[in-house]
N, C-alpha and C positions, 0 to 999 in steps of 0.2 A: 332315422327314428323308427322304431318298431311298429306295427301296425296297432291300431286303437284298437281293433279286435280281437288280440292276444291280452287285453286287459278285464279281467275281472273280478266282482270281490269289491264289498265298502269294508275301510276299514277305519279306526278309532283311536288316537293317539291317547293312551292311559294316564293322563298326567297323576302322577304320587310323589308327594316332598317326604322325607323321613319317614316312608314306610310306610304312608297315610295316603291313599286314593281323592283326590280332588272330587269336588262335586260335580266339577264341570264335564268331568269325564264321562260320568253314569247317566248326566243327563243329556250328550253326544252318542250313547250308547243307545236312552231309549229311541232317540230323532234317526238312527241310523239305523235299529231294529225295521221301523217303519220303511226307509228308503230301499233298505237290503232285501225285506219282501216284495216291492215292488218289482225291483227287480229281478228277484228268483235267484239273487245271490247273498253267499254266507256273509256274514257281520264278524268281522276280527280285530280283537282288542291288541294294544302293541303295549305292553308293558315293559319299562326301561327301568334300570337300575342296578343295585347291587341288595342281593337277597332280599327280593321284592315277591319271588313264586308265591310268597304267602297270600298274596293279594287274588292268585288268578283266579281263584273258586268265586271271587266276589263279583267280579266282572260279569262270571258266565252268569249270575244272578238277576244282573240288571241287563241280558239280554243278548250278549255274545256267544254265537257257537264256537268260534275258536280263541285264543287268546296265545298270541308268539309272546313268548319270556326271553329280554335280552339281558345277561346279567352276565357284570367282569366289573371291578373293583374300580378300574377306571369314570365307572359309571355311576358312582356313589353319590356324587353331587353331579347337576346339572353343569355342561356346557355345551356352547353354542357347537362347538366342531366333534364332541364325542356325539354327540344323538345326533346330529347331523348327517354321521355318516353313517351310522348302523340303520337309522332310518330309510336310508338314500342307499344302503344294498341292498336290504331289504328289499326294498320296492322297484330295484333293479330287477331282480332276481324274480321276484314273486308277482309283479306286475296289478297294484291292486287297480280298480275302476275309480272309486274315490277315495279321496284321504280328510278326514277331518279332522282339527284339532282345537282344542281352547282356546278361546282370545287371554289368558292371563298372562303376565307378565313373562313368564316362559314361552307363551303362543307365539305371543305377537314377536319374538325372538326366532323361535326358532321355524314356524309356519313360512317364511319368506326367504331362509335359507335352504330350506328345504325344496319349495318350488325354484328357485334361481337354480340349485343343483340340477335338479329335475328337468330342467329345462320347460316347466309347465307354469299354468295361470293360479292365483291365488286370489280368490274373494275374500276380504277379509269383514270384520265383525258383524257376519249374518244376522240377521232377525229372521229368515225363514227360508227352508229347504223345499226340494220338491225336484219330480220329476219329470219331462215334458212326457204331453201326451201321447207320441210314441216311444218313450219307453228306448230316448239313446239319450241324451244330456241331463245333468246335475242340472238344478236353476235353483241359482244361491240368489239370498235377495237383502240388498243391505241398506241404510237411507246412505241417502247421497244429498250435496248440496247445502249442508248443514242441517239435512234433516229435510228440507224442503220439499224434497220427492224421494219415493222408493226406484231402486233402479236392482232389476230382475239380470243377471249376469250368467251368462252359458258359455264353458269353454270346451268348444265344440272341436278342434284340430289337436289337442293336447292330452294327454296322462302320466300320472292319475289328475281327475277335476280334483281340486282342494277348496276347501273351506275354514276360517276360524269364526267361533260361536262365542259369544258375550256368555259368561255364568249368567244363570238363573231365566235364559230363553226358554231355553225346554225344559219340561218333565221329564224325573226320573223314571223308570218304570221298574215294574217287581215281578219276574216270571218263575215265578216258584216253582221248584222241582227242575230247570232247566240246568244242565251242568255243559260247561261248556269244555271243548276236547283243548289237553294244554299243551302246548311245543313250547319244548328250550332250543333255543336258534345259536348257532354257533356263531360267537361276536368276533371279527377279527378288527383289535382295536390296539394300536401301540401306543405309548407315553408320546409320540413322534406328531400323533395324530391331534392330539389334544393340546394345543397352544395356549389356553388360558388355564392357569394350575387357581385351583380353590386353594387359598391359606387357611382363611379362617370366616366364620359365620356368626357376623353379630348380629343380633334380633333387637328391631324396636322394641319397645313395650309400650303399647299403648290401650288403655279403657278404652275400646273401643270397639262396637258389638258388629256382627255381620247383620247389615239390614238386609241382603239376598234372603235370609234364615227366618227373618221374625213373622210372625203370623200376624200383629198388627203394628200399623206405621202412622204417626201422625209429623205430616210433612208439612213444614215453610217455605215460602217465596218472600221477593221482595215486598209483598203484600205486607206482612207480617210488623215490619217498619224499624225494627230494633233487633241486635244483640237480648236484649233486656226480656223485649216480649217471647224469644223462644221459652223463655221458664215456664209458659203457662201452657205452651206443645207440649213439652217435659212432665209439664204435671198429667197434661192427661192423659199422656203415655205411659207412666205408671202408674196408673190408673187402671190401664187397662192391661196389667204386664207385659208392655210392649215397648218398642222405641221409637223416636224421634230422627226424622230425614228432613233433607230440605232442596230444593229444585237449585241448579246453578247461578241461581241470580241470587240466594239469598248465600252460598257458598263465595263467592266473588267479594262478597261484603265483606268476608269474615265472620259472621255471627255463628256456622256453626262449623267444624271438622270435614275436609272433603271428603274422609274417607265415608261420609253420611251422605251422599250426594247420589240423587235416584235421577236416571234420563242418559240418554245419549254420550254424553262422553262422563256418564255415571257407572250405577250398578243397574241391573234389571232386576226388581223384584216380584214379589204374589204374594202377600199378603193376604188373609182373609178379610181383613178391613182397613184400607187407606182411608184417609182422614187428609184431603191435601186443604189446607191453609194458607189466605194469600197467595196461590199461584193461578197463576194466568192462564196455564195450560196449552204450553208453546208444544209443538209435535214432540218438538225434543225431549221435553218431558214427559209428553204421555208414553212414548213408545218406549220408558222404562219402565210403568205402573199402569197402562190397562188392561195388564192380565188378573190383576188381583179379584178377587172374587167379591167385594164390593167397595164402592166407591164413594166416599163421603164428600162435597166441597163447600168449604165457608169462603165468601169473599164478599166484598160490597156491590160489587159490580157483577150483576143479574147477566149481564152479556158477555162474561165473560167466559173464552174457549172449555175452559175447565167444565161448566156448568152445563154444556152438554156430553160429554164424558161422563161426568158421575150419575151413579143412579139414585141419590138421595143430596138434592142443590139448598144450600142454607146461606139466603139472601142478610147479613150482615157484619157488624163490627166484630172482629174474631178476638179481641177482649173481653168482650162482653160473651159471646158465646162458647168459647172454652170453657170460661171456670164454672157454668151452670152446664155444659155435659160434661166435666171432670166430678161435677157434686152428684150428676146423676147417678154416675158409674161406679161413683164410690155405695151411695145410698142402693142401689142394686145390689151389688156385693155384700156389701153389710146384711140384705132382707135375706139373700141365697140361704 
């Protein structure tokens, strides 16, 4: 094994589907701007694809000094063994310090293929990055135990440290006038290499909004009691042009779409104003929604975990108090 000391450099796995940069990417980017200064080393975006270059001036925007472009037609659609390996010369060859990439359905794929090649460690779906206080290991930090406790993960004998990041953990950032320097890296990739061939790509179609995205969220639990009662979350969601989530126990019921499900084995959102209804405020849940910048809670029960989390607690029946703040909200609107 090469020595740890010939490793340096954070770098950032670009994820882009059809030509389109992930969010999760930019916001890896700014959490790794952060770590790269710490360190006193460059921050480098790894863009994959096929005629994807167009992308790289965007990367350098949210925060990248260098950005590698690997492009061959092989690599037009995602597979697990074509980025695998371009990845895995790459960092043969170039020896980064860390590697982070998205927990999205591509991460959690290709992130553990990537370390098994590697021969290194993988912390996966982090909640929080950092560096120890001398300034030699990554400390990735992820819940463990169902949530139960946070457990801080340092892989100290191995490179590169790797990490994947849940969307909607970190902020993006904006460093304007920053242009990052771009390299096209020379892919050596055969048809030989790539064992699973793309036929064809059907797309669900589903009404169905990103709640990572919305500015406000009015969220269900089992509290909530019904299918029936989410109509009156829904009203006051558009209400407020906003949408409607719900914590895992009201998802389990059935009463709303999982792709709405905020918490742990959810989405992580920041909303400017959650609105949680009926939930009980299990960690799981919180540590998808208490970054949001306020925090609303109706439940009946005064002692209940939620109601010390939010910064504004509303002690009753959430029938009764939705449809007099969906009248308010409208009657505000209406005075604007």
């Amino acid at each position: 094994m090469s020595n740890i000391a010939d490793y340096k450099g954070v770098w950032v796995f670009a994820e882009q589907r059809e030509g389109e940069l992930q969010k999760v990417s930019l916001e890896l980017l700014g959490e790794g701007r952060k770590i790269a200064d710490k360190l006193g080393v460059e921050l480098t975006a790894l863009l994959i694809g096929s005629n994807v270059s167009g992308l790289a001036e965007e990367l350098g925007t949210h925060g990248a000094d260098r950005v590698l472009v690997a492009e061959d037609a092989l690599l037009e659609h995602y597979t697990t063994d074509g980025y695998t390996k371009v990845i895995c010369d790459l960092a043969n060859e170039r020896k980064p310090e860390i590697l982070f990439i998205g927990a999205t359905f591509i991460g959690r794929d290709l992130g553990p293929r990537v370390a098994a090649r590697l021969t290194t460690g993988l912390t996966a779906d982090c909640t929080s990055l950092d560096i120890d206080a001398e300034g030699k290991f990554l400390l990735a930090t992820r819940p463990a135990f169902g949530g139960n406790l946070m457990a801080t993960i340092a892989c100290q004998d191995h490179r590169p440290q790797m990490a994947t990041v849940r969307p909607g953990v970190f902020s993006k950032i904006e460093t304007a006038g920053n242009k990052a320097e771009i390299e096209t890296v020379e892919v050596k990739l055969t048809e030989a290499d790539v064992r699973t061939k793309v036929v064809k790509i059907v797309k669900e179609k589903k009404d169905i909004v990103d709640i990572s995205e919305a500015e406000f969220i009015v969220a269900g639990g089992r509290g909530v009691g019904s299918e029936e009662n989410f109509k009156l979350l829904q009203e006051l969601a558009e209400a407020l042009d906003g949408t409607v989530a719900a914590s895992r126990a009201a998802i389990e019921k059935g009463w709303i779409d999982k792709d709405l499900q905020v918490g742990q084995t959810g989405k992580t959102v920041r909303p400017s104003i959650y609105i949680a209804c009926g939930i009980s405020g299990a960690i799981q849940h919180v540590a998808g929604m208490q970054e949001s910048d306020l925090i609303i809670a109706i439940n009946k029960d005064a002692s209940a975990p939620i109601m010390q989390v939010a910064d504004y607690a509303i002690v009753g029946d959430l029938t009764k108090v939705l449809p007099e703040l969906t009248a308010q909200v409208k009657a505000l609107k209406e005075n604007a």
